[in-house]
C-alpha positions in Angstrom: -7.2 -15.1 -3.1 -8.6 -13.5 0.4 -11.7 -14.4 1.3 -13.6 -10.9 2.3 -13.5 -12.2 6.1 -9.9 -12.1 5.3 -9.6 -9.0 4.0 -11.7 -7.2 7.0 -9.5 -9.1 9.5 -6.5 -7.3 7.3 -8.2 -4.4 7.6 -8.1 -4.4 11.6 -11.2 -6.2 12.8 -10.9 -9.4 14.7 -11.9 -12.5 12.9 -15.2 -12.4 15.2 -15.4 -9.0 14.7 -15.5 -9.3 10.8 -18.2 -11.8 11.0 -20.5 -10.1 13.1 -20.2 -7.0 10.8 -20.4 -8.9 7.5 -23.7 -10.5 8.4 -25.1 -7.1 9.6 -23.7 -5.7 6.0 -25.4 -8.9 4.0 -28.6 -9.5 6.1 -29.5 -5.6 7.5 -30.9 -5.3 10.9 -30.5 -8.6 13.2 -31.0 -8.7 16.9 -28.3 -9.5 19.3 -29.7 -13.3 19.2 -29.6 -14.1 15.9 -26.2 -12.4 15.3 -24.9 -15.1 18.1 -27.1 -18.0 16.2 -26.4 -17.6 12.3 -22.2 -16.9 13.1 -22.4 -19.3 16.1 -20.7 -17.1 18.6 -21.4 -16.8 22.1 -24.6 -14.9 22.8 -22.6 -12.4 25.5 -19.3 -12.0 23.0 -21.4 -11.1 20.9 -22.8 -8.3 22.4 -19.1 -7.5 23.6 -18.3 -7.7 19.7 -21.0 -5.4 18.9 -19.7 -2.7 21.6 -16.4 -2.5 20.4 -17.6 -2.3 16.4 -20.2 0.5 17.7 -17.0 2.5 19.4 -15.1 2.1 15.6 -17.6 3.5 14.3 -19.4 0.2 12.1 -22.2 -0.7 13.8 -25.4 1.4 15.5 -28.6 0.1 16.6 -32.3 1.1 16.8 -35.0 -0.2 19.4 -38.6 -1.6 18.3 -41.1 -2.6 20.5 -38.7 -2.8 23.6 -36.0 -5.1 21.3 -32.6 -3.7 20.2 -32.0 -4.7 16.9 -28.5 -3.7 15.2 -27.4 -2.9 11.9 -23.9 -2.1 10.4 -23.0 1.3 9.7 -20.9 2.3 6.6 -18.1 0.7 5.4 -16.2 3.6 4.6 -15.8 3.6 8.5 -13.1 1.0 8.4 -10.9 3.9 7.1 -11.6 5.8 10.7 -9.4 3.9 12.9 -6.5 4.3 10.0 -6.9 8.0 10.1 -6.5 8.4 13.6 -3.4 6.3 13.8 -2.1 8.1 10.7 -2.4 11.6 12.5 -1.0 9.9 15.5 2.2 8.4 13.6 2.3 11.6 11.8 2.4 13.4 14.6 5.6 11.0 16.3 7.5 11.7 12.8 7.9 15.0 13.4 9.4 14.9 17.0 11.6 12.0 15.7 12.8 15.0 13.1 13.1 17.4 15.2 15.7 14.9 17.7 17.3 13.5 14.5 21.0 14.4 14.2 21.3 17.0 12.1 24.6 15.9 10.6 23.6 12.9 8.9 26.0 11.5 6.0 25.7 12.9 2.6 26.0 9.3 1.4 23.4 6.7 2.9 23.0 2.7 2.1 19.9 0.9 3.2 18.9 -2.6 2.9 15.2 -3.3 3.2 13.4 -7.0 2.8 10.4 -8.4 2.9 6.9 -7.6 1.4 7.3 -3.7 3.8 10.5 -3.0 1.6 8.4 -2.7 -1.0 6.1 0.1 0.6 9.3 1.8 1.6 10.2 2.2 -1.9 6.9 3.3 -2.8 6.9 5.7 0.2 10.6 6.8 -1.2 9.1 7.4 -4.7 6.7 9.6 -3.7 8.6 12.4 -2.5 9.4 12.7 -6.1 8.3 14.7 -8.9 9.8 12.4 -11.5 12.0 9.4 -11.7 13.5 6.9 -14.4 13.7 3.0 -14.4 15.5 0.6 -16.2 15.1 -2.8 -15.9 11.9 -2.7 -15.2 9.3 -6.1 -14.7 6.6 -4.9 -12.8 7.0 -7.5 -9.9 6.6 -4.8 -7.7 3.7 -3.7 -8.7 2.4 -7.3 -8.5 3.5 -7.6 -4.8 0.8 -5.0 -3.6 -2.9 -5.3 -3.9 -3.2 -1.7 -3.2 -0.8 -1.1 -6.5 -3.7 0.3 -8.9 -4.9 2.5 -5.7 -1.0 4.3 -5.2 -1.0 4.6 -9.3 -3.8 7.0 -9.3 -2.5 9.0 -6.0 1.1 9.3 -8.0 -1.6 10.7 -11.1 -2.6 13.1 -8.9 0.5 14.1 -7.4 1.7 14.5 -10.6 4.4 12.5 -10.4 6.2 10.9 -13.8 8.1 7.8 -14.5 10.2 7.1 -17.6 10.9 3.2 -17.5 12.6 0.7 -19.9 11.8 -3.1 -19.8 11.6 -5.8 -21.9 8.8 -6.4 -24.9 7.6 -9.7 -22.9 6.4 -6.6 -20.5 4.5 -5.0 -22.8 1.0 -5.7 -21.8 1.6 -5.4 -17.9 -0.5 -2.8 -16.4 2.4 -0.5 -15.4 3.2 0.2 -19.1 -0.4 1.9 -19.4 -0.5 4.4 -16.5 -1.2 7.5 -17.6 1.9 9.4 -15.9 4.2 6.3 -17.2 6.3 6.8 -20.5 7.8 3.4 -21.6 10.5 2.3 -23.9 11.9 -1.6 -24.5 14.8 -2.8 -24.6 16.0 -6.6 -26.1 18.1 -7.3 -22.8 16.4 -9.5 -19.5 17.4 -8.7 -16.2 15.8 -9.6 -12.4 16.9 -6.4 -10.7 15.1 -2.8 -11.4 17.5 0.1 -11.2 15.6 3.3 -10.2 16.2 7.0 -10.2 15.3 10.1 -8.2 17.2 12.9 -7.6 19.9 11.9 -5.3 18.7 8.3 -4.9 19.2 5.0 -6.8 17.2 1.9 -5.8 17.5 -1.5 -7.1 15.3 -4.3 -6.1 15.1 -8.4 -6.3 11.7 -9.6 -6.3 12.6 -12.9 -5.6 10.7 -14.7 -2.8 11.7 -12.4 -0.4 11.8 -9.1 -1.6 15.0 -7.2 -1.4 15.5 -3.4 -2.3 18.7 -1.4 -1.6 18.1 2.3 -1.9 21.7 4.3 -2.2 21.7 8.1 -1.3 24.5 9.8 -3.4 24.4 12.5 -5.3 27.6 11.5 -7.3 26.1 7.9 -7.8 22.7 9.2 -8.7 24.1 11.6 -11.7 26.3 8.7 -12.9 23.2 6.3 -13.0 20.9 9.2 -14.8 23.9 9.5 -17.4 23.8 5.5 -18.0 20.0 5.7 -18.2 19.8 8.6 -20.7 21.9 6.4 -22.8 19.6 3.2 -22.9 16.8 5.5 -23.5 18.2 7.2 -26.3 18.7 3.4 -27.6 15.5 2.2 -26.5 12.3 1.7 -29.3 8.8 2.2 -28.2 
């Protein structure tokens, strides 16, 4: 499990940079001296450290009695840096679209691996009002920490899932969203099969995650039609 230095440093501080901030978050207002003597770094890195975690927004200071003392400023400032580079990428999508061939094949095939190919499914899934699933095993909902955070944005997109999977699934947290109907089936399978309008993608969690996302319209009907029947036969 990450350690919360870990999970700072994931969250785009440098490893100095998360422990300077996490002992201003556990110990309150500390001078530039102690900072450098209780995480033993280098008294003028860590004033360097301090700089750059004052310009993101996480640290400010106050003086008293001619000493600067510094203290760490809201967490929910980590999120700053993300927004920025969100409205910047968001920004760079729609030139690409706007330079993107315009005849693009009806029919598509992409292969996506890795622990990413798992966002990219999520990221597919919510362009969707609803969707169905068979073969369901919640492995991919394991794979992402942030898995109980995209469940209540898909709530409140109101975005619904029908999904079949076996009983041994029954007490996995994907069978009690709110926006999730479920239905079980006797039958074991690794792969999940998933629906969405003109889409079908079907992913391996094995150790390195594989999903194949298919973009036909004739493919997509013909999946629905084989889904509708395993529903029909599915108990709840």
């Amino acid at each position: 499990m990450e350690t919360i230095l870990e999970k700072l440093k994931n969250s785009g501080l440098t490893g100095n940079e998360s422990k300077v901030y996490y002992e201003l978050l556990s110990k309150g207002e500390l001078s530039a001296n102690d900072i450098a003597k209780n995480t033993s770094i280098d008294r003028t890195l860590s004033y360097n450290l301090l700089k750059n975690l004052a310009e993101k927004g996480l640290v400010s200071h106050i003086t008293k009695e001619n000493k600067k003392y510094f203290k760490a400023s809201d967490p929910s400032n980590l999120l700053n840096s993300i927004k920025e580079k969100e409205a910047y990428v968001t920004d760079i999508i729609a030139t690409l679209k706007k330079i993107e061939k315009i005849n693009k094949s009806e029919n598509e095939v992409n292969v996506y691996e890795g622990r990413k190919a798992i966002k990219t499914f999520f990221s597919e899934f919510r362009k969707y009002k609803n969707a169905c699933s068979f073969g369901a095993t919640g492995k991919a909902y394991n794979a992402l920490y942030e898995s109980p955070h995209l469940a209540k944005e898909f709530q409140k997109l109101g975005i619904t899932l029908r999904i079949i999977t076996n009983l041994e699934y029954k007490n996995h947290p994907m069978t009690s969203i709110r926006n999730i109907e479920t239905k079980y089936l006797d039958l074991k399978s690794n792969a999940t099969t998933t629906i969405f309008k003109d889409k079908i993608s079907i992913h391996l969690m094995i150790q390195n995650p594989m999903i194949i996302i298919i973009k036909s319209r004739e493919i997509a009907e013909s999946y629905q039609n084989y889904f509708e029947v395993l529903w029909n036969a599915a108990k709840k």
